[in-house]
C-alpha positions, 0 to 999 in steps of 0.5 A: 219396149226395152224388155222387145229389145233386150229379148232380140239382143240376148236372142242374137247373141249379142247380149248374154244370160248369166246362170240367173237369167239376168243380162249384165252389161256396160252403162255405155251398152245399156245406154245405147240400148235406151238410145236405141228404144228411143230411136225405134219407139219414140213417136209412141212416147208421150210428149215429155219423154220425146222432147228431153235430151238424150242425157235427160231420158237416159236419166228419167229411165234409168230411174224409173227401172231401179226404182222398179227394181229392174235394173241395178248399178254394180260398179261400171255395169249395169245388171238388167234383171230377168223381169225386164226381159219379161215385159214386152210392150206393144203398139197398136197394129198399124203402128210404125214406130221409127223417129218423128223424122222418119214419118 
């Protein structure tokens, strides 16, 4: 769900490619960029991730997509490599996603 985000962000002009097609942003763009995955897409997550604080989640992910290799830590920003704008997951059709607060 974070590459569906990523996409509409580089897309809109807010995020921008670099000559590798990689996006390099702040910790503090990316993290609102998890924070906002989690927003959008979080009644779909299984139980664990949707009852971990903020910091918690940000860390659990953050971990998963280095260890994937698609993020990488360079100094104060974080460079998101071309594959993670690739994968695009999706719920099932009638899937509203939003917050549990919301539904």
């Amino acid at each position: 769900m974070c590459g569906q985000l990523l996409r509409e962000k580089v897309d809109s002009g807010e995020y921008e490619l670099q000559n590798n097609e990689s996006v390099r942003i702040s910790r503090e763009a990316f993290r609102g960029l998890l924070e906002e995955c989690r927003k959008r897409f979080g009644t779909g997550f299984i139980n664990t991730y949707r009852e971990m604080v903020t910091e918690e989640f940000y860390q659990e992910i953050f971990a998963y997509l280095t260890e994937l290799e698609l993020v990488e830590e360079q100094r104060e920003d974080i460079l998101i490599k071309p594959a993670l704008g690739r994968v695009i997951g999706r719920y099932p059709e009638g899937f509203s996603g939003g917050s549990e607060n919301e539904q």
